[in-house]
PANU-356252 format. One record per residue (C-alpha): residue in three letters; z, y, x. Coordinates in steps of 0.2 Angstrom, whole numbers, padded with zeros to 4 digits, always signed. Example, Ala and Ser with C-alpha at 12.3 -4.5 7.8 and 13.67 -1.06 7.14 Angstrom:
BEGIN
ALA+0039-0022+0062SER+0036-0005+0068
This chain:
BEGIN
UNK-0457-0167+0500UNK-0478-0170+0504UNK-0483-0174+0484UNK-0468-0158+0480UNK-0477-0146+0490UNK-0492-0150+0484UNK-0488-0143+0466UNK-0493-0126+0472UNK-0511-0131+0481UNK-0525-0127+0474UNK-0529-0143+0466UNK-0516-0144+0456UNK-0515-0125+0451UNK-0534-0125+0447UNK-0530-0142+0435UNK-0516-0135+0426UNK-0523-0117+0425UNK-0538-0125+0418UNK-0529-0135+0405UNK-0517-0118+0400UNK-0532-0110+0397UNK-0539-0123+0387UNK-0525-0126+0377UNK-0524-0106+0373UNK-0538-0104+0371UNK-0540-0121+0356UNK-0526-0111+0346UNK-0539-0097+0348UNK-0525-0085+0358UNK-0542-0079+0366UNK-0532-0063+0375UNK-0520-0075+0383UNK-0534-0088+0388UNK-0544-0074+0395UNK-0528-0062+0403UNK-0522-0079+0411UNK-0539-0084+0420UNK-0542-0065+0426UNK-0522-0066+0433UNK-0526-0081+0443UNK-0545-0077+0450UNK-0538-0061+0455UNK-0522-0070+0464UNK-0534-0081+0472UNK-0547-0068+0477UNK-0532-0055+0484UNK-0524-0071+0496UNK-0543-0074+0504UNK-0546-0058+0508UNK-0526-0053+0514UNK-0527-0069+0524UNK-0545-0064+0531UNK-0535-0046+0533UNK-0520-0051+0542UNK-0527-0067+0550UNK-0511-0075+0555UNK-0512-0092+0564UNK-0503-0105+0557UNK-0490-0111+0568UNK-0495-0125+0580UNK-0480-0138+0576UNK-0492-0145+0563UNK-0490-0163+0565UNK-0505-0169+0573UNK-0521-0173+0565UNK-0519-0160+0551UNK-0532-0151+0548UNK-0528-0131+0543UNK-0540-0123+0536UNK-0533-0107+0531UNK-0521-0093+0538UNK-0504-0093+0536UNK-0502-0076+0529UNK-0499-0072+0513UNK-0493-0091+0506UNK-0506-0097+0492UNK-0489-0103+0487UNK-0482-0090+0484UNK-0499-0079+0478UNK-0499-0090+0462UNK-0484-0096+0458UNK-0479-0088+0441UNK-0463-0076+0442UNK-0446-0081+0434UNK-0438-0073+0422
């Protein structure tokens, strides 16, 4: 459950954002390329300051020696995932 959760941290949606916008923008889709990586600093930018808004704790049932270094509210999960449909 670890390595699935980690598909929605930011190392692996900045990789695979990255490479989308690469591969856009090599079949010169330029708009796409360039809406996709305005979508996504955006997403990023509006979690950091809602989390620095809100400043909601995480809870403290994190198993020990973890080391949080964000608030828990809103989920970066959640912020970039894409919707479906």
């Amino acid at each position: 459950m670890r390595d699935f959760t980690a598909l929605g941290g930011t190392t692996f949606v900045v990789l695979a954002t990255t490479l989308a916008v690469a591969a856009l923008a090599f079949h010169r889709n330029w708009r796409r390329a360039g809406i996709l990586a305005l979508v996504m600093i955006c997403a990023q930018s509006c979690d950091e300051l809602l989390k620095g808004l809100y400043n909601r704790p995480r809870p403290d049932f994190a198993p020990a020696g973890t080391y949080v270094y964000a608030q828990s509210f809103p989920s970066g999960h959640s912020t970039a995932s894409p919707p479906c449909g």
